[in-house]
N, C-alpha and C positions, 0 to 999 in steps of 0.2 A: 529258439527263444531270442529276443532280440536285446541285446545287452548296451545300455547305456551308458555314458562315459560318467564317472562318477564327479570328478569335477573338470571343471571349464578346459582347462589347461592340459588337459589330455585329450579332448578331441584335437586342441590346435597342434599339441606333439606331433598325433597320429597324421593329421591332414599334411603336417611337415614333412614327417618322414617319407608318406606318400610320393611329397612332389621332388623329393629329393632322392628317392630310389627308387626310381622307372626302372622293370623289368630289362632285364640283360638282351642284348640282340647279338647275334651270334653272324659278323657279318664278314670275316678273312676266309678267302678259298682253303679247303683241308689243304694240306702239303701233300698228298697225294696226287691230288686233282693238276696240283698249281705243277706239281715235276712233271708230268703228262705234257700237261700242254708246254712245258718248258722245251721237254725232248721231239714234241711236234712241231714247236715252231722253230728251233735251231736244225733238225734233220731237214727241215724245208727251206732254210735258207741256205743250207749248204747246197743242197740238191741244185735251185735255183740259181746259186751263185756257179754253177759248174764247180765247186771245191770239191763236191761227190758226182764226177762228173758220169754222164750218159755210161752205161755198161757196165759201170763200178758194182762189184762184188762185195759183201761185206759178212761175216756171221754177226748176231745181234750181240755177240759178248766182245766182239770188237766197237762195235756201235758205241754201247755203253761206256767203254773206256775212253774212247773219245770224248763225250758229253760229261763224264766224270760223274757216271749215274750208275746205278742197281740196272738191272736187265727189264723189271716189271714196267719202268714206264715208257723205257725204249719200244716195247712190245707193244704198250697201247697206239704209241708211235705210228711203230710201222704199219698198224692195222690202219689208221687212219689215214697214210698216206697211201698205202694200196689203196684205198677207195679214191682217192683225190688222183690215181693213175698216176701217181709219180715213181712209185717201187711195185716191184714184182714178188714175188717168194717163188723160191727154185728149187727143189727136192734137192738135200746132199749138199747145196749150193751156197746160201743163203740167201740175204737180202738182194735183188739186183735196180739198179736203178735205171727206168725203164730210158730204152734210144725212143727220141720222137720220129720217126718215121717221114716218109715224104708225105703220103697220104695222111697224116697227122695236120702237117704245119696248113696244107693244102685245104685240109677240112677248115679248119680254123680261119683262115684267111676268108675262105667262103659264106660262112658264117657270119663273120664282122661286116662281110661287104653288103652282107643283105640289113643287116642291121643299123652302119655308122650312118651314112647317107642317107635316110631317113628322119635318125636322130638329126642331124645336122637341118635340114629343112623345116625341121620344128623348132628348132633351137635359134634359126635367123634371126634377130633383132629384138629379142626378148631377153636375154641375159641382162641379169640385175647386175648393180654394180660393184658389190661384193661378188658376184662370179666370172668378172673378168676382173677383180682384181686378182683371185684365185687361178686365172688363166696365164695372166702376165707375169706372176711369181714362179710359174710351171717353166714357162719358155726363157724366161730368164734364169733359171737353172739349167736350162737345158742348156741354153746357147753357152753355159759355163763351163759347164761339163764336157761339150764340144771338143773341147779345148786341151783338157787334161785327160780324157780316154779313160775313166775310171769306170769299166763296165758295168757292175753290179747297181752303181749309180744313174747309169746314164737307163739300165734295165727298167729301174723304177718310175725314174721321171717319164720316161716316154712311154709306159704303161700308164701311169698314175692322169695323163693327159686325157687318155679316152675313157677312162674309168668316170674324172670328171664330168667331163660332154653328158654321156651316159645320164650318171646321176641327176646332172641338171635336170635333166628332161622330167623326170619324175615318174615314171614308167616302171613299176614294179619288176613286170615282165620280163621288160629289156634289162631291168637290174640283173633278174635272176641270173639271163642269160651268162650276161659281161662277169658276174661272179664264178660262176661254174668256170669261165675261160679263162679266169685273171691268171690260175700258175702257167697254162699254156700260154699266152698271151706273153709273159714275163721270158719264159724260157724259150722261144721263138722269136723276142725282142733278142734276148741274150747272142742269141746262136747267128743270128744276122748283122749284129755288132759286132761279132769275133769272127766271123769269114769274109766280112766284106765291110771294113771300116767306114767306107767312103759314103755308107747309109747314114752315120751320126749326122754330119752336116747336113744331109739332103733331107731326111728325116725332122731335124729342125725346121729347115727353112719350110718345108709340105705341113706342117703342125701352127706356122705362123701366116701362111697364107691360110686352111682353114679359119685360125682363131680372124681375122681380117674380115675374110667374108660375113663370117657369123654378126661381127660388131657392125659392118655397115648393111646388114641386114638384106643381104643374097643367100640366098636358101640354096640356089641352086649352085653358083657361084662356090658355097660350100660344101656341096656334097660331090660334087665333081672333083674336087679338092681329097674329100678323105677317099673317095674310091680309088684315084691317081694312086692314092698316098700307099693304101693296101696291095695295090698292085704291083707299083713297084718293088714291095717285099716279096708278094708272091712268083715275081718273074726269076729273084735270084733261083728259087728252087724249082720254078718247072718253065724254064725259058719259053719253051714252044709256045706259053699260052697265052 
């Protein structure tokens, strides 16, 4: 049955209250959820910063004490980062956190090579000007950080450099790629920066000779460039080649 407002002054209550008490939205991550990803992205930045470095042994109730957490979200933790090939689980043992291998860093390398030089031939003369401003705030951190040897820093920027290129390009695909490879990539950046200093400076200067080409719009000029640039990473680990 359909019920009428008896008088005037109650329909405009009702319409009032209406526009004044829109149904609740339920929109803060549970505390569950949000400790999770808390203990995944700090076990990932330790790992990546070498503070839990390559080999490190750990039980998960030592974990926790570290991160000043309960066991259950460490746990979702380390499931997460086993799949991301950053930790292992060892019978008896506990956590280990995985050594990258030569055939690791090698793979990796071969990978980007088939993939940056490409990006860069597409990317010749087309950057908008919001994406080398994005490029010049990069290398001007970098060439900062040159300077003061702040690893974990210098780890980011000179990843965060091809992550961008990348993106520019628009390329789904290649996103996915360069996604899957970003902690290798970070932790290969790392491990090259801490056996062989003398890549920061050279690494910058190979990053700005790219970003050059790109702007005066040699395609090839830049991808000659990033291939150089890979290579010379990949010579520290397997000279011969």
């Amino acid at each position: 049955m359909i019920r009428f407002a008896s008088r005037p002054e109650e329909s405009e209550d009702m319409l009032q209250t209406t526009i004044e008490s829109p149904p609740s939205v339920i929109s803060a991550t549970p505390p569950r959820v949000a400790l999770k990803q808390q203990a995944y992205e700090e076990l990932k930045r330790l790992i990546l910063s070498d503070e839990l470095a390559a080999g490190t042994v750990q039980s998960v109730r030592q974990l926790a004490t570290r991160l000043n957490m309960s066991k259950t979200p460490v746990h979702s933790a380390i499931e997460r980062l086993e799949a991301d090939g950053l930790v292992s689980l060892a019978p008896q043992q506990g956590v280990v956190v995985r050594e990258l291998s030569v055939e690791d860093i090698v793979n990796h390398y071969e990978i980007r090579q088939a993939l940056e030089p490409f990006v860069m031939r597409r990317l010749a003369g087309r950057l908008t000007t919001e994406q080398i401003q994005l490029l010049e705030n990069n290398l001007a951190e970098h060439q900062q950080l040159s300077h003061v040897g702040q690893a974990a820093d210098l780890m980011r920027v000179d990843a965060e450099f091809h992550q961008l290129l990348c993106g520019f390009l628009g390329n789904e695909e290649i996103m996915q790629v360069m996604q899957r490879l970003r902690d290798k990539v970070q932790r290969v950046i790392f491990r090259v920066t801490h056996q062989f200093p003398e890549r920061v400076s050279e690494s910058y200067k190979e990053h700005k000779a790219i970003f050059d080409a790109l702007v005066s719009g040699d395609g090839e000029r830049a991808a000659e460039w990033a291939k150089e640039h890979l290579e010379q990473g990949l010579r520290r680990f397997w000279p011969s080649r």
